[in-house]
DOLUM-382738 format. One line per field, with one value per residue: residue number from 0; y, z, x of N, C-alpha, C in turn. Coordinates in steps of 0.05 Angstrom, whole numbers. Atoms other than C-alpha are relative to their C-alpha. Example, Ala and Ser with C-alpha at 12.3 -4.5 7.8 and 13.67 -1.06 7.14 Angstrom:
BEGIN
resi: (0  1)
n.v: (-24  -24)
n.w: (0  -1)
n.u: (18  -16)
ca.v: (-90  -21)
ca.w: (156  143)
ca.u: (246  273)
c.v: (24  22)
c.w: (0  14)
c.u: (18  -15)
//
This chain:
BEGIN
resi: (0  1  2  3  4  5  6  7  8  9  10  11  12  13  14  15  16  17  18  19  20  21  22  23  24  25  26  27  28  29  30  31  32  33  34  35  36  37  38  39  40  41  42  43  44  45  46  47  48  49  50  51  52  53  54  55  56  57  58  59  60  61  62  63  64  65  66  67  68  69  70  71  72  73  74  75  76  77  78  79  80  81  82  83  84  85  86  87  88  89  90  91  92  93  94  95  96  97  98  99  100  101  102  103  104  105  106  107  108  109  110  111  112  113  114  115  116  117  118  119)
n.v: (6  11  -9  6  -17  10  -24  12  -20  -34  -20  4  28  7  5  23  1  22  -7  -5  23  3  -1  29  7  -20  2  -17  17  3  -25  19  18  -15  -18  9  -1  -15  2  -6  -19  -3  21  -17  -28  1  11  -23  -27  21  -5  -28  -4  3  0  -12  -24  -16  3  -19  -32  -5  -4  -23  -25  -1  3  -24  -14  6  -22  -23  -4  5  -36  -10  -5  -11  -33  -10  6  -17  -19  1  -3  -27  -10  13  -12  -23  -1  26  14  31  14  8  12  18  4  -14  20  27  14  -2  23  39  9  14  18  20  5  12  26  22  5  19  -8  -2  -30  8)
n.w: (-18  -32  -7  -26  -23  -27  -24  -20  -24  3  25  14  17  20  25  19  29  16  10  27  28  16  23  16  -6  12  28  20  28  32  13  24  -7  -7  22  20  30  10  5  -29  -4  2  -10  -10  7  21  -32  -17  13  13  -26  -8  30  -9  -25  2  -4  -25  -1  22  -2  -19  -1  5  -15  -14  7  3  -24  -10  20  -7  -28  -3  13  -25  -15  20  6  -27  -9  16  -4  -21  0  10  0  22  36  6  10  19  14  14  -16  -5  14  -7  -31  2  23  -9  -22  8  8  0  -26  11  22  -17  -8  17  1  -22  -10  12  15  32  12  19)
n.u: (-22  16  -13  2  -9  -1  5  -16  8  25  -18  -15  4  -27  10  -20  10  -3  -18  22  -10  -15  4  17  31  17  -2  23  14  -4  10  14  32  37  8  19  -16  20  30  5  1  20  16  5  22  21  20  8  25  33  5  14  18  14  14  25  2  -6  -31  -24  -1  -8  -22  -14  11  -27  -24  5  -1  -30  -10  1  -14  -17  -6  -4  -17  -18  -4  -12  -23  -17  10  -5  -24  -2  -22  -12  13  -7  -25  -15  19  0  1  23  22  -15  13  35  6  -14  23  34  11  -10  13  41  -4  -1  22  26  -18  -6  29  16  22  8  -2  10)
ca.v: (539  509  537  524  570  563  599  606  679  737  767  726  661  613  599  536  531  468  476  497  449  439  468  403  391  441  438  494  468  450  517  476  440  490  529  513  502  549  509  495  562  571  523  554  622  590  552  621  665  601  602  678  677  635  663  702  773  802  770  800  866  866  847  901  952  930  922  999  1018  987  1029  1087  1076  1068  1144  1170  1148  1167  1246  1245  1215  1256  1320  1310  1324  1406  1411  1353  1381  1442  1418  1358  1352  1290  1254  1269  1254  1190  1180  1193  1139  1084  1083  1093  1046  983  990  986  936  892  905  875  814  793  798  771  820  837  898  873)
ca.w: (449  518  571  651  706  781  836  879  921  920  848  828  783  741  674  639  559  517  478  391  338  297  232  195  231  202  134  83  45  -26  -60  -121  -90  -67  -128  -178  -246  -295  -314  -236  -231  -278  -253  -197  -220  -257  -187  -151  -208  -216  -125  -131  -198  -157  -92  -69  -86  -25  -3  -51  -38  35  27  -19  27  78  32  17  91  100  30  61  131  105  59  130  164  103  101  187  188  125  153  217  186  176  191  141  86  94  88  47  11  -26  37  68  12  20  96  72  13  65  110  64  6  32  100  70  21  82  115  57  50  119  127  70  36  -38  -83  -133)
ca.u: (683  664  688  683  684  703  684  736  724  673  696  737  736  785  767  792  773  774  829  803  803  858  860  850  794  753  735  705  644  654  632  616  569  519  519  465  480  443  388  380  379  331  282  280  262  215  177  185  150  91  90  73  28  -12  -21  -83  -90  -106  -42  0  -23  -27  48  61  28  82  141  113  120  187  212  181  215  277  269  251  299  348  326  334  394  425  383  419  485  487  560  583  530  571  639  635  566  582  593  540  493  541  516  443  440  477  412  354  340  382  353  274  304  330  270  228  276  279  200  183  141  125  152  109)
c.v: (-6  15  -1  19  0  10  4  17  15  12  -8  -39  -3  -4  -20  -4  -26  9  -2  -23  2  5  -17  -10  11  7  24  -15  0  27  -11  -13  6  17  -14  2  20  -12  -7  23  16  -15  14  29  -3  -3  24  14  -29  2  28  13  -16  2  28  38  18  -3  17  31  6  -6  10  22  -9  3  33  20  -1  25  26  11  9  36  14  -4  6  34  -2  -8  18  33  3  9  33  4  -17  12  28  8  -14  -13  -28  -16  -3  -6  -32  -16  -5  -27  -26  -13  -4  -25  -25  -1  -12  -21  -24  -7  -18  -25  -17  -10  -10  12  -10  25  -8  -22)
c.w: (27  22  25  21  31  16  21  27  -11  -24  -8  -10  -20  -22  -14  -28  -11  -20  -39  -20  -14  -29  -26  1  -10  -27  -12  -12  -16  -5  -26  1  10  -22  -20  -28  -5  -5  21  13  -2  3  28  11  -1  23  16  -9  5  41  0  -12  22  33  6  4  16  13  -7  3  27  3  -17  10  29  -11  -10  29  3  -21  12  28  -1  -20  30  23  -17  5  38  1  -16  17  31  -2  -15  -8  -20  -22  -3  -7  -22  -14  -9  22  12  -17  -6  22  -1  -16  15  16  -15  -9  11  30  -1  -18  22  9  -11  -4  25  0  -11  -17  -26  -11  -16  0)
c.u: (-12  22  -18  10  -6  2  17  -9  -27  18  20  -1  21  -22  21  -25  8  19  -17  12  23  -7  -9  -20  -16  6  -22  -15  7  -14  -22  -15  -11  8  -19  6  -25  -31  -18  -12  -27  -29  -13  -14  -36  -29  -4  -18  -35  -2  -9  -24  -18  -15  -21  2  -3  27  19  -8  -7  33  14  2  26  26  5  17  24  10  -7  11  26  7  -2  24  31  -4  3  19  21  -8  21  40  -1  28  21  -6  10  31  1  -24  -1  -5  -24  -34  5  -15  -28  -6  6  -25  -24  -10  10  -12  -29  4  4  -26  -19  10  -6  -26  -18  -22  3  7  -12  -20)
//
């Protein structure tokens, strides 16, 4: 959205906005046309496993030894953040083993996603 602002005093300014598209104007992508058909799909797979089969061993295990660290960041910061809840784990166990499970693996899982390591 664009938007213009005009100085008029000390602390104080107008603001004029471009007025927003019109609903028509703005179109959802086709859905159906970024999806991959199956054998697309599998094609795919196939180019990722044969891109990792051949890349160099030290590689691959310097970016499991990170995708390690992240998994192990994300249990650490799972038992401090669950450990940090005495007064939940005393009313409402579940929950807070709830609270505890939300930060651990999907946080070292993101971690390993965004950065690109290797669990394997």
């Amino acid at each position: 959205m664009l938007s213009l602002a005009l100085i008029t005093a000390p602390g104080l300014a107008l603001v004029a906005r471009a007025p927003a598209p019109a609903l028509s104007a703005v179109r959802a992508p086709n859905l159906a046309m970024q999806l991959a058909t199956p054998p697309e799909g599998y094609d795919g797979a196939v180019a990722a496993g044969i891109k990792k089969a051949n890349m160099d061993a030290g590689k691959i295990f310097g970016l499991g030894l990170m995708s390690g660290a992240h998994i192990g960041f994300g249990a650490f910061l799972m038992l401090t953040v669950g450990g940090q809840c005495p007064g939940l784990a005393a009313t409402n166990p579940g929950l807070q083993k709830i609270v505890a499970g939300a930060f651990g693996l999907p946080f070292g899982l993101m971690m390993t996603l965004v950065t690109g390591a290797e669990l394997f």
